[in-house]
C-alpha positions in Angstrom: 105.7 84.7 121.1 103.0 83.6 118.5 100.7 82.4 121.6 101.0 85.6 123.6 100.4 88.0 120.2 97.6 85.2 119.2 96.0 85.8 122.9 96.6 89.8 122.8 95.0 90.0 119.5 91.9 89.1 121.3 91.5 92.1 123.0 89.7 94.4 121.3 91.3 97.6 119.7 88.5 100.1 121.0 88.0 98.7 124.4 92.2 98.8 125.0 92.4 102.4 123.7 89.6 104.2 126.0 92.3 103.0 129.0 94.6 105.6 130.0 97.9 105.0 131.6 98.8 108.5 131.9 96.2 111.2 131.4 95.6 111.5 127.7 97.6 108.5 126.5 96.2 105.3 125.4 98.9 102.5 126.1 100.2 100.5 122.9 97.7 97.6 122.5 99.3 94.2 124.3 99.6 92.7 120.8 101.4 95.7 119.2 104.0 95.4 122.4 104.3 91.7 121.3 105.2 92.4 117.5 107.6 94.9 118.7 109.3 92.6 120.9 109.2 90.0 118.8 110.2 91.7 115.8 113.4 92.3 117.8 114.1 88.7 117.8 112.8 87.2 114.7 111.4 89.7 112.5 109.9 87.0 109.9 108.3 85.2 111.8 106.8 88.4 113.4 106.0 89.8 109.6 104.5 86.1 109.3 102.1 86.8 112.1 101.4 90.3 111.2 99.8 88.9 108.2 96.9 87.1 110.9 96.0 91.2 111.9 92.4 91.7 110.3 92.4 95.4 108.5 91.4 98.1 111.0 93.3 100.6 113.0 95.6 97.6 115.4 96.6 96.7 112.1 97.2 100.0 111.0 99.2 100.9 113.5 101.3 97.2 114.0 102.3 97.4 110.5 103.9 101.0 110.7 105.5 100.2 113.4 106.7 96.9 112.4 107.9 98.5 109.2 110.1 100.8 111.0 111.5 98.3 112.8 112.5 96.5 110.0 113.7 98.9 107.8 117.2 99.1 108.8 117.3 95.4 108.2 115.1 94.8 104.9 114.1 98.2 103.3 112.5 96.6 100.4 110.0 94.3 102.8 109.9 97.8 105.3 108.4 99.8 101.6 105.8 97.0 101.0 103.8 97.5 103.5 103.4 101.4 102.8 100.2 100.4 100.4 98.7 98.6 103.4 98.7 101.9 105.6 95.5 103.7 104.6 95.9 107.6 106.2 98.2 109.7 104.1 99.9 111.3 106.7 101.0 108.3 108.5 102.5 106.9 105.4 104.4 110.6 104.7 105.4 109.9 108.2 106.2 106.0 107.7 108.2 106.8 104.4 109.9 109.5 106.1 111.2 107.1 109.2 112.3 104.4 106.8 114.6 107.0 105.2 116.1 108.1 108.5 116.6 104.6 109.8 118.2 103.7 106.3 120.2 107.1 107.0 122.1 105.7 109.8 123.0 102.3 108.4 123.5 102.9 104.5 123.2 106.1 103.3 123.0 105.0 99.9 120.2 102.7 100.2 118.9 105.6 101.4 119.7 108.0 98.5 117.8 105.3 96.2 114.9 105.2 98.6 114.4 109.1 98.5 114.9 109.0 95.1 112.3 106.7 94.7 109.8 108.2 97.3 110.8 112.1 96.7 107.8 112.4 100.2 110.8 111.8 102.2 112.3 115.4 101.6 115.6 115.9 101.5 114.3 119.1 103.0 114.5 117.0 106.4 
C-alpha cells in the first residue's frame, strides 16, 4: 500500500480537486482513498505514512479522516491529531465524530472524552 499512497501523493491537491466526478463534487484525492483503505488493514502503518503528508489541505483532510477511522480503535492516537487540523470547524466536527464512534463501542471512553472536550455536546 505504501507504494500506491507514495505514487498518489504525487498528484497534486489543487489539480485533483478542479475534477468533477459528479457536478459539484471533487472526488477524494487517490492518496486519501489509499489511507482509508489502508487504515482498514493496518492502521499503524497507515498513521506511519500519514506522517510523510507535507502540511496543506491533503493533509488536512487525510488526517481527519484517518482520525475517525481510528477512533473506535485508539481514541487517545484519534485526539492527537486534533492540534494538527488547522480550521476550527473541522476540528468541532472531528471531536464531535470521535465521540460518536467512541459512542457505539465504549460509552464510557466516551463520557471521559466529552468530559475532556465539552465541544462535543452532549447536546448532540
Amino acid at each position: 500500500m505504501e507504494k500506491w499512497a507514495d505514487w498518489y501523493l504525487k498528484i497534486g491537491y489543487d489539480d485533483w480537486k478542479k475534477r468533477e466526478v459528479t457536478p459539484g463534487s471533487p472526488p477524494d484525492h487517490p492518496a486519501a482513498a489509499v489511507l482509508e483503505t489502508w487504515a482498514e488493514s493496518d492502521w499503524q502503518a497507515a498513521g506511519k505514512w500519514l506522517g510523510k503528508v507535507p502540511t496543506g489541505p491533503l493533509r488536512s483532510e487525510m488526517v481527519r479522516d484517518y482520525a475517525v477511522r481510528i477512533a473506535a480503535l485508539e481514541p487517545a492516537k484519534a485526539v492527537a491529531f486534533l492540534a494538527e487540523i488547522p480550521e476550527e470547524r473541522v476540528r468541532r466536527d472531528l471531536i464531535k465524530r470521535i465521540a460518536e464512534n467512541l459512542d457505539g463501542g465504549n460509552p464510557e471512553a466516551a463520557a471521559a472524552f466529552r468530559a475532556e472536550f465539552p465541544a462535543t455536546g452532549g447536546d448532540r
